[in-house]
DRENZABA-783875 format. One record per residue (C-alpha): residue in three letters; x, y, z. Coordinates in steps of 0.2 Angstrom, whole numbers, m for minus. Example, Ala and Ser with C-alpha at 12.3 -4.5 7.8 and 13.67 -1.06 7.14 Angstrom:
+------+-------+-------+-------+
! code !    c1 !    c2 !    c3 !
+------+-------+-------+-------+
!  Ala !    62 !   m22 !    39 !
!  Ser !    68 !    m5 !    36 !
+------+-------+-------+-------+
***
This chain:
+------+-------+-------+-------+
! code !    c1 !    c2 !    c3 !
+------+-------+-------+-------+
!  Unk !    19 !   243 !    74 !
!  Unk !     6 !   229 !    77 !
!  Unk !    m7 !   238 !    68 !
!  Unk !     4 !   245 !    54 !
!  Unk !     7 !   228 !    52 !
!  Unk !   m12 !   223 !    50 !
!  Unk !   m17 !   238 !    40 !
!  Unk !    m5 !   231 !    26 !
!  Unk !   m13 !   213 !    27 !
!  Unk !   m31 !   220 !    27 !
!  Unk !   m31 !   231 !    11 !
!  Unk !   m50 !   230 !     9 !
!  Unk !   m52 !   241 !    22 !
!  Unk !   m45 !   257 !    14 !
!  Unk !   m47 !   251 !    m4 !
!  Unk !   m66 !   240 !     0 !
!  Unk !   m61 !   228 !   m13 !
!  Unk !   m50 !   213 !   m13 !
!  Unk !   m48 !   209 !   m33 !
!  Unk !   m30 !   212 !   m33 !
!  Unk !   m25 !   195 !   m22 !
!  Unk !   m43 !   184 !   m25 !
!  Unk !   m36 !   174 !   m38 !
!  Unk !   m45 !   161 !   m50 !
!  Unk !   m60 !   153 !   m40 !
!  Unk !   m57 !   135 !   m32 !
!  Unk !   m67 !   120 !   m30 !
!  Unk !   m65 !   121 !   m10 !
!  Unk !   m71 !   142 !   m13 !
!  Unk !   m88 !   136 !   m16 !
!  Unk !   m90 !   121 !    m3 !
!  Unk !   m85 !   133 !    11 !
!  Unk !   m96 !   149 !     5 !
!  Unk !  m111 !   137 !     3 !
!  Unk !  m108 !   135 !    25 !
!  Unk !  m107 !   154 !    28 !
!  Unk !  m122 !   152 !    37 !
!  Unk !  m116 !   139 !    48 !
!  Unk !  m107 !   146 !    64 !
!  Unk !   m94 !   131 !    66 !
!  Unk !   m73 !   138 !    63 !
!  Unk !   m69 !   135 !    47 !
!  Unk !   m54 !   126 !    46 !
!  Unk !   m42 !   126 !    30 !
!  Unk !   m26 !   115 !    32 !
!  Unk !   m14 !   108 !    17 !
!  Unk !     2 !   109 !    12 !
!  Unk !    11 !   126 !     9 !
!  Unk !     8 !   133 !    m5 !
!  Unk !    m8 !   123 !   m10 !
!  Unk !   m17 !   140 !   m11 !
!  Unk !   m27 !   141 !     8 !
!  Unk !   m22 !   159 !     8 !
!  Unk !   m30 !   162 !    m8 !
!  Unk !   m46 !   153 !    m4 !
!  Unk !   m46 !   162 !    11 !
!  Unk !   m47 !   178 !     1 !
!  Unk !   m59 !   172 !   m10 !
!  Unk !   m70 !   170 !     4 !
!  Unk !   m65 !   186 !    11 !
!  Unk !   m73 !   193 !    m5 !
!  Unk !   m88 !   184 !    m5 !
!  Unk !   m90 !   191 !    14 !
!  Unk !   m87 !   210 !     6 !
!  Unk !  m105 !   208 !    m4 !
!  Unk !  m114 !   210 !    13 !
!  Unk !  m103 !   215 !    25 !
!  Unk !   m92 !   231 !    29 !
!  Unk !   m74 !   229 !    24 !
!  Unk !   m68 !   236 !    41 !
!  Unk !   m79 !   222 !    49 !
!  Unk !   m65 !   208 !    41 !
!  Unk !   m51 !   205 !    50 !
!  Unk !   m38 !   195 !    42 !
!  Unk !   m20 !   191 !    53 !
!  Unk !    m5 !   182 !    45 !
!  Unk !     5 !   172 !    57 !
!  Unk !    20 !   169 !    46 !
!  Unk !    21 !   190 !    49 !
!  Unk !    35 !   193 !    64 !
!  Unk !    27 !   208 !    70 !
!  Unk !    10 !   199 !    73 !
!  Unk !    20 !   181 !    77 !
!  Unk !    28 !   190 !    91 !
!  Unk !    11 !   200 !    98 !
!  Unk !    m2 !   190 !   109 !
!  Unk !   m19 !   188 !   100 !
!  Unk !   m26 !   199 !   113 !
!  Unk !   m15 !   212 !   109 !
!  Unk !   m19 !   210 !    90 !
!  Unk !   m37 !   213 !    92 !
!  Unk !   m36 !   225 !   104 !
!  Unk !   m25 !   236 !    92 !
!  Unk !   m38 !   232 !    78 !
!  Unk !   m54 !   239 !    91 !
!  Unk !   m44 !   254 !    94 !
!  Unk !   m40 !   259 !    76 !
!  Unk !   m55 !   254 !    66 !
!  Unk !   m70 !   257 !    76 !
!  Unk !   m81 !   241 !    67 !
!  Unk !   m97 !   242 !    73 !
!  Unk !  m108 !   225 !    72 !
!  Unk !  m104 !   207 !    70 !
!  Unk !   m82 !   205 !    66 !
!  Unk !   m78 !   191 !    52 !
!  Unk !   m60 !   184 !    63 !
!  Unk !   m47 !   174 !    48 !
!  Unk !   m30 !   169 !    56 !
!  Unk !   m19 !   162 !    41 !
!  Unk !    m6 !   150 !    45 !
!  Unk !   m11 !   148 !    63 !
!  Unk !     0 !   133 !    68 !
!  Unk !    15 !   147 !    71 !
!  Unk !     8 !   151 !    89 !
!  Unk !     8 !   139 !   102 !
!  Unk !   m10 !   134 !   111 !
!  Unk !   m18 !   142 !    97 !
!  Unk !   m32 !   131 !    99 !
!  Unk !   m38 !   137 !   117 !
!  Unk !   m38 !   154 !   112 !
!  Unk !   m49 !   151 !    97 !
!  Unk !   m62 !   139 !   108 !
!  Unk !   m63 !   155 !   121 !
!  Unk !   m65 !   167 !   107 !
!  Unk !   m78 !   154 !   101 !
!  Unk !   m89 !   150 !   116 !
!  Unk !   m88 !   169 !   121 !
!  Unk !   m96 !   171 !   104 !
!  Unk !   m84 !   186 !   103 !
!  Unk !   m84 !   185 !    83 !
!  Unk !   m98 !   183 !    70 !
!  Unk !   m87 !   166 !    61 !
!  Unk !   m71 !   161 !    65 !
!  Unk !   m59 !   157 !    48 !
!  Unk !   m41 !   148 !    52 !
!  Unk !   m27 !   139 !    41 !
!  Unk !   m11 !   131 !    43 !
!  Unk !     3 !   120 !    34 !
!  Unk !     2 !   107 !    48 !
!  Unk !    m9 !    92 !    50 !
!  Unk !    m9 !    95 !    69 !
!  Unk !   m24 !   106 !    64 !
!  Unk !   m34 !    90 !    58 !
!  Unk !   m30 !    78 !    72 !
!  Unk !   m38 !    70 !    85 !
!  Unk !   m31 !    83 !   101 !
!  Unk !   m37 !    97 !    91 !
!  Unk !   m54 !    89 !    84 !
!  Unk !   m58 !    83 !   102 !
!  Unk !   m55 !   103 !   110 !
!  Unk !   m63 !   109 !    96 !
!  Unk !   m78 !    97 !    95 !
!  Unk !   m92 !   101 !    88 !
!  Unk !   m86 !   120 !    84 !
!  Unk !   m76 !   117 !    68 !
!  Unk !   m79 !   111 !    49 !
!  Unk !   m61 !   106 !    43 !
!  Unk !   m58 !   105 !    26 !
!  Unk !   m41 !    99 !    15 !
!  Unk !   m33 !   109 !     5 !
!  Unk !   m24 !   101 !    m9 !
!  Unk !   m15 !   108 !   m25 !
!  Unk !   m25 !   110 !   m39 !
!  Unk !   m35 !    95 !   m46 !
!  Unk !   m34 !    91 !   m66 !
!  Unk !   m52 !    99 !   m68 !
!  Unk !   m46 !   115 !   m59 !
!  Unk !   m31 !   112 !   m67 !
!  Unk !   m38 !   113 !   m84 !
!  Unk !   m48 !   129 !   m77 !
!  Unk !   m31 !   138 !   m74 !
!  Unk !   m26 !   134 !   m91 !
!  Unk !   m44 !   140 !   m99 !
!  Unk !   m47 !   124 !  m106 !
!  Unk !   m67 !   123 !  m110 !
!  Unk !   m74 !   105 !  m115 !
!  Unk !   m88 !    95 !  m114 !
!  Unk !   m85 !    77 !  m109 !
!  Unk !  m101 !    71 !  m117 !
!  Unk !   m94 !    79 !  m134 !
!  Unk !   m76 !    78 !  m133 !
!  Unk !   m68 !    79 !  m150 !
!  Unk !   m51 !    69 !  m156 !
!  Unk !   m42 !    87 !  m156 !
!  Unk !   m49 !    92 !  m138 !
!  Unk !   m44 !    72 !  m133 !
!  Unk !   m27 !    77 !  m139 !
!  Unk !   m25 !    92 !  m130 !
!  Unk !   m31 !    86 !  m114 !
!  Unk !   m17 !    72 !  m116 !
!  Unk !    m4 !    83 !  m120 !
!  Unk !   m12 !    95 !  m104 !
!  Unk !   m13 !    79 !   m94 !
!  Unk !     6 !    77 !   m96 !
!  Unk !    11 !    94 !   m91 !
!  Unk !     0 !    90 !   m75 !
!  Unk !    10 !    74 !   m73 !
!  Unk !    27 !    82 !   m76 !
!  Unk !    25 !    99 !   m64 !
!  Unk !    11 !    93 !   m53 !
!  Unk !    m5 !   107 !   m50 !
!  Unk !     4 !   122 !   m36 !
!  Unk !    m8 !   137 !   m42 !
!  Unk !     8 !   147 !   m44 !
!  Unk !    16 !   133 !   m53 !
!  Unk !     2 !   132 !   m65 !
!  Unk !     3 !   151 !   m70 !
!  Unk !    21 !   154 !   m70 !
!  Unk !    35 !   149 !   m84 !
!  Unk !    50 !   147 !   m70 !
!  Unk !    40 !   131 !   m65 !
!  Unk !    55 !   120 !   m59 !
!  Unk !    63 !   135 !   m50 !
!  Unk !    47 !   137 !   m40 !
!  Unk !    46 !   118 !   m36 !
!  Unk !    63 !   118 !   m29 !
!  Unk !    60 !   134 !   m16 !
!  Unk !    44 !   126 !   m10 !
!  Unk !    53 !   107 !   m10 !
!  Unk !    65 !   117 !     0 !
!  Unk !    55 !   125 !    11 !
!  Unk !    44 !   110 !    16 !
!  Unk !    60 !   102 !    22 !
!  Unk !    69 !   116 !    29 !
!  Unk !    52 !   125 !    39 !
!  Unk !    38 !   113 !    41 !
!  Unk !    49 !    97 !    46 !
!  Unk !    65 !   103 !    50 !
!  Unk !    65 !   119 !    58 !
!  Unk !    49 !   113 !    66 !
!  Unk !    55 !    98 !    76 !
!  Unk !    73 !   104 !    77 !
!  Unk !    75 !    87 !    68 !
!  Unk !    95 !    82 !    60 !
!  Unk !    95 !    88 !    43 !
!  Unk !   107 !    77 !    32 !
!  Unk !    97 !    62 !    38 !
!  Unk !    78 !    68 !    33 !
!  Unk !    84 !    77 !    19 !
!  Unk !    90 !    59 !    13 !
!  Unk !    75 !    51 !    20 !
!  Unk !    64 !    62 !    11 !
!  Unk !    75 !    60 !    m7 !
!  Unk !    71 !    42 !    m5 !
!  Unk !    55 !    40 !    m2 !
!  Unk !    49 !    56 !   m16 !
!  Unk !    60 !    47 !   m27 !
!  Unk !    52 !    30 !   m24 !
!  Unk !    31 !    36 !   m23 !
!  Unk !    18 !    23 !   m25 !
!  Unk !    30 !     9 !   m18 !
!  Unk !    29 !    m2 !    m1 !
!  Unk !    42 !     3 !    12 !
!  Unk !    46 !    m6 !    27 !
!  Unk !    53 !     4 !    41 !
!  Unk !    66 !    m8 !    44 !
!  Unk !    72 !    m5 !    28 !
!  Unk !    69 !    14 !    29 !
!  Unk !    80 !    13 !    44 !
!  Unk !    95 !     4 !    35 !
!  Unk !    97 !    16 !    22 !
!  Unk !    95 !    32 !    31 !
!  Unk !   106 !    24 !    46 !
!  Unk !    92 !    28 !    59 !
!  Unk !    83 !    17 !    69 !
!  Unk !    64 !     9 !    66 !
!  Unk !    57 !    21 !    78 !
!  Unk !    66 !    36 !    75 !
!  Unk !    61 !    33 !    55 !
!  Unk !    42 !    31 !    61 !
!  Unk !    43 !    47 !    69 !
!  Unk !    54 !    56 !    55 !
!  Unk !    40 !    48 !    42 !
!  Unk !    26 !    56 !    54 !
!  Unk !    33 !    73 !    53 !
!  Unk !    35 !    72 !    34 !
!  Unk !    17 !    68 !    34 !
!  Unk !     9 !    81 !    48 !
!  Unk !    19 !    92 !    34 !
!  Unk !     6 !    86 !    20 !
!  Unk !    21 !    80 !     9 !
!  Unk !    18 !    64 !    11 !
!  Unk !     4 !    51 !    13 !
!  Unk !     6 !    33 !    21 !
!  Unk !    m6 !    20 !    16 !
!  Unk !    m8 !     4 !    24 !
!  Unk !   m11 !   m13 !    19 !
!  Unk !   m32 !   m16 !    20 !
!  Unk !   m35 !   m29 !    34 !
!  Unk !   m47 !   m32 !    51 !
!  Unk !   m30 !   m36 !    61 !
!  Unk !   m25 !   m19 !    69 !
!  Unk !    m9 !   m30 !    69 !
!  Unk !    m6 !   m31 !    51 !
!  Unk !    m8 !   m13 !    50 !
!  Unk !     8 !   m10 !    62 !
!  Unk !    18 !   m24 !    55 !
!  Unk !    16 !   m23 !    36 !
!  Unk !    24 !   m11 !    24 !
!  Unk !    15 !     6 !    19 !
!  Unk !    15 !    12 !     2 !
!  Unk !    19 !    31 !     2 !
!  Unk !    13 !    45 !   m11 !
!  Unk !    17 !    63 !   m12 !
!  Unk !     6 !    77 !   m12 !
!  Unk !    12 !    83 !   m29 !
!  Unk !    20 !    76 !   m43 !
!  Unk !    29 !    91 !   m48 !
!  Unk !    38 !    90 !   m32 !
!  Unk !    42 !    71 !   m35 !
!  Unk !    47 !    74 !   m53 !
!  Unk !    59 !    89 !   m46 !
!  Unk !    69 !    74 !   m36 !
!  Unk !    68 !    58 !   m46 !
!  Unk !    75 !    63 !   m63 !
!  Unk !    65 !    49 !   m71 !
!  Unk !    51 !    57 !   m76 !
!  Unk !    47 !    46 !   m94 !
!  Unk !    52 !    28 !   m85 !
!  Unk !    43 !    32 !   m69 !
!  Unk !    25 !    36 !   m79 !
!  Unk !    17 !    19 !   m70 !
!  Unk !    22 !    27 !   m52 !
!  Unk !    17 !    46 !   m56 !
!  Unk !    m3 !    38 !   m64 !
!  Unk !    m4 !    28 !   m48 !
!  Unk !     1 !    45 !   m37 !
!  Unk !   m12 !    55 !   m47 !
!  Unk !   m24 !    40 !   m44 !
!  Unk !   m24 !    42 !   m26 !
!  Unk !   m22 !    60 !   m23 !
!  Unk !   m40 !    62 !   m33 !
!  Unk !   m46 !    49 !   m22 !
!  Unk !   m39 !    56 !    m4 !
!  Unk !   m47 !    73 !   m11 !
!  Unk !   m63 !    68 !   m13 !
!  Unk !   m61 !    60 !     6 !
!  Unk !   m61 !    41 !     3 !
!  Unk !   m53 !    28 !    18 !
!  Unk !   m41 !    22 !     8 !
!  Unk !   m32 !     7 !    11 !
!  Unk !   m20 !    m8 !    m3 !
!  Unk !   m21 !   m25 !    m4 !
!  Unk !   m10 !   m40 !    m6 !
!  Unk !   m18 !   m58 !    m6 !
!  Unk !    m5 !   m74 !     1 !
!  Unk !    m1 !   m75 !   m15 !
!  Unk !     6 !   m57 !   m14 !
!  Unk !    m4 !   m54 !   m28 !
!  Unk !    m8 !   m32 !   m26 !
!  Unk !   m24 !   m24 !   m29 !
!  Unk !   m18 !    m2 !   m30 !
!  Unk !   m33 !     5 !   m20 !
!  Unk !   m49 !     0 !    m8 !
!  Unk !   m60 !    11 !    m6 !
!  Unk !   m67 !     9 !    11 !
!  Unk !   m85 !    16 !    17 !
!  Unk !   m92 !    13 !    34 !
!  Unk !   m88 !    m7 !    38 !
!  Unk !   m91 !   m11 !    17 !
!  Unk !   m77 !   m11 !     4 !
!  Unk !   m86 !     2 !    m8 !
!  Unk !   m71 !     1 !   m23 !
!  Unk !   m57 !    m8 !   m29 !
!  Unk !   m45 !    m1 !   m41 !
!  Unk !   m28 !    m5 !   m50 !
!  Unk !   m17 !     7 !   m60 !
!  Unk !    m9 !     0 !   m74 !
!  Unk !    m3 !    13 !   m87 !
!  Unk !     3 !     2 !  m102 !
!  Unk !   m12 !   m12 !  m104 !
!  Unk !    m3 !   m17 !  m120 !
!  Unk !     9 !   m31 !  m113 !
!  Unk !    m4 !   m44 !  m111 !
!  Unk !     7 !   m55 !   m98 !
!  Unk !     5 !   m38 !   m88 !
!  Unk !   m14 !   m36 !   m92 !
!  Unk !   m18 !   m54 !   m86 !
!  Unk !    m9 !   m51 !   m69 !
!  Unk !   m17 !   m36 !   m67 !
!  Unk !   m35 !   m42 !   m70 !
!  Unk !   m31 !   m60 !   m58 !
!  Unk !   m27 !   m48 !   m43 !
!  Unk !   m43 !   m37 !   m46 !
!  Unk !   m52 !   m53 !   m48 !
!  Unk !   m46 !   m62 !   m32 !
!  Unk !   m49 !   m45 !   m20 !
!  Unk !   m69 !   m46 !   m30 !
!  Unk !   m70 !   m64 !   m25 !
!  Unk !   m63 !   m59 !    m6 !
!  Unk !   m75 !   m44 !    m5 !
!  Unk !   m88 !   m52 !   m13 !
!  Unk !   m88 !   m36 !   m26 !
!  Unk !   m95 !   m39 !   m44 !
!  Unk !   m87 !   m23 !   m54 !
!  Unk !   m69 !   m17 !   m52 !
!  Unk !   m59 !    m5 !   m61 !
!  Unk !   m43 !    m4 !   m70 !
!  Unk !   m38 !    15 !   m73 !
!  Unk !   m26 !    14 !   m91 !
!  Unk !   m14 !    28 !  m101 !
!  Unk !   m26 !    27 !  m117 !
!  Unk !   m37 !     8 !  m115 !
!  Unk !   m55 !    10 !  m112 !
!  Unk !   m69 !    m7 !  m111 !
!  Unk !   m77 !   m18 !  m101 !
!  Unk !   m73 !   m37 !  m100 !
!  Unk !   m84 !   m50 !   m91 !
!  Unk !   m75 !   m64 !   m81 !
!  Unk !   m90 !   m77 !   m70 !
!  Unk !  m100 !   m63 !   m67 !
!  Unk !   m89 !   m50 !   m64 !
!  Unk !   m85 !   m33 !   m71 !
!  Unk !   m71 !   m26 !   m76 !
!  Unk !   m71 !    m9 !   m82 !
!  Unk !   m56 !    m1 !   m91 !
!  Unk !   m55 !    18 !   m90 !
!  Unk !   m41 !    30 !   m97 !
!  Unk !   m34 !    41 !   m81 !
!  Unk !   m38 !    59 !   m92 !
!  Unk !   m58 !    52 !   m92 !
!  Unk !   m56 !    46 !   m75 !
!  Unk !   m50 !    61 !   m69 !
!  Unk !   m64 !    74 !   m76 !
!  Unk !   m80 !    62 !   m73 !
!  Unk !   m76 !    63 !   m57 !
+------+-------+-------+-------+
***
């Protein structure tokens, strides 16, 4: 049964090609075959369906232009038949059937199924019993510290998100030229820009017409697999929880106050917020200071890791455009691997993002999607200007819906760029 189960997860080895399940080429595909060479695990975590599988495969396919296809061995952990075997057993049942001769290409997909995965891996490693070692999962366990400090040393992690608006634009087979971008193209990267904003950037999403029905099984299975089922946690109260906070992204929350609307304590919302976010559906961000105190005690503002699935629960989609920019904002920004942090002055005047690198504040940014009030456009440029006076930084940024200059105040710059622009120069 074991390897009957394998044989159908490995179709490469009786077809030698993979084209039927490699997809459309990501961003991440490329950053990960450029390391071939290196002999560290390769470590893809991110949230269900974000398209590690995929990538995986694509890899899997670059690997197929110089090495047998029985010499890759791909196991999926979300199978039952393999769940239920030991990995011993697996590879055993794999030596006895194939025969590979030479150096074995090891991918385990979904990995955070099996318990003390990790110490099998690090063996499997340091017996150098595998030519490279590939592994995912839906978990954020695979990116923490008890796992980095096992697997110190051996393994290059990388995030796997949904798709970013450039990728997105790839999936849609949009071709431009930013340096010649003409007022039709403009408005159909608006009008793309939108449907990004409205159904979010899930590969599967993007190609397919049932996009809502889509967003609803994958909502329901984050909840219902990853956090639920996972921690054996009570399923009206994270299920509320959850509602609330997706339907209330790119806003401070306290968990005192959490815990009087969900009717749990403080500590039991920390813990049920932490098992959201191992699940990547959520990000907390904490308020930017150099009291560790102030991090505990102040409200985080929280963002999802898709739109689309904030859209799915709000039901506001056209009065909550400010919130969904500002989301967007920082999902670009946690992709490229920024520290990211907010920042409120005595005042309680609110700069969106820092951006920190090393001990220096490296950016500041405010989101403000309708620059036309000018009561709004004024508070928004004095909160910028008093964190650049703190940090002592002489240009900031204010990402717009459609407002693009630059304005001077003592020395300082302001720059104003519309989020479609920002979004692709990066």
């Amino acid at each position: 049964m074991v390897f009957e189960n394998l044989k159908e997860w490995n179709i490469w080895w009786a077809k030698g090609n993979i084209k039927d399940l490699s997809g459309i080429n990501r961003e991440k595909t490329k950053e990960i075959t450029n390391l071939l060479s290196l002999k560290q695990i390769k470590t893809l975590a991110g949230i269900r369906r974000s398209g590690k599988s995929t990538i995986l495969y694509q890899i899997i396919e670059k690997l197929l232009t110089k090495a047998k296809p029985e010499n890759i061995l791909f196991i999926n952990m979300e199978d039952e038949a393999l769940l239920e075997a030991d990995f011993d057993k697996i590879i055993e049942s794999y030596f006895e059937n194939v025969f590979p001769e030479g150096g074995i290409y090891l991918f385990i997909d979904e990995i955070q199924h099996r318990n003390k995965w990790e110490f099998w891996v690090k063996t499997q490693y340091d017996l150098k019993k595998f030519k490279q070692i590939f592994i995912s999962g839906s978990s954020s366990s695979l990116l923490l510290s008890d796992y980095a400090s096992l697997l110190t040393g051996r393994q290059l992690s990388f995030l796997i998100t949904p798709l970013s608006f450039k990728e997105f634009l790839s999936f849609k087979k949009f071709d431009y030229n930013l340096k010649f971008i003409t007022k039709r193209q403009k408005a159909k990267i608006k009008a793309l820009l939108k449907e990004y904003l409205m159904y979010g950037g899930f590969p599967e999403v993007v190609l397919e017409k049932e996009k809502h029905r889509i967003l609803v099984e994958y909502y329901n299975n984050i909840i219902d697999k990853d956090i639920i089922a996972r921690y054996n946690l009570e399923e009206r109260k994270v299920k509320d929880l959850a509602r609330y906070i997706l339907s209330n992204i790119s806003s401070l929350h306290s968990y005192k106050r959490l815990a009087s609307l969900v009717s749990l304590s403080p500590t039991t919302v920390t813990s049920y917020l932490n098992y959201i976010e191992n699940a990547f559906l959520i990000t907390q961000v904490p308020i930017f200071s150099y009291k560790i105190k102030d991090h505990l005690q102040y409200p985080r503002k929280i963002y999802c890791a898709d739109v689309g699935l904030a859209n799915i629960i709000a039901f506001q989609f056209s009065s909550n455009l400010g919130k969904l920019y500002e989301n967007l904002v920082f999902l670009e920004l946690k992709r490229k691997n920024n520290e990211i942090y907010y920042w409120k002055s005595k005042q309680q005047e609110e700069v969106d993002f820092v951006i920190k690198k090393g001990l220096k504040i490296k950016e500041l940014i405010q989101v403000c999607y309708n620059l036309n009030n000018q009561d709004v456009k004024k508070r928004e440029i004095k909160a910028l200007l008093k964190a650049m006076n703190a940090f002592k930084i002489k240009k900031g940024l204010i990402i717009t819906d459609d407002f693009s200059g630059e304005e001077e105040f003592d020395n300082k710059k302001i720059i104003f760029k519309p989020l479609w622009l920002w979004l692709l120069q990066g």
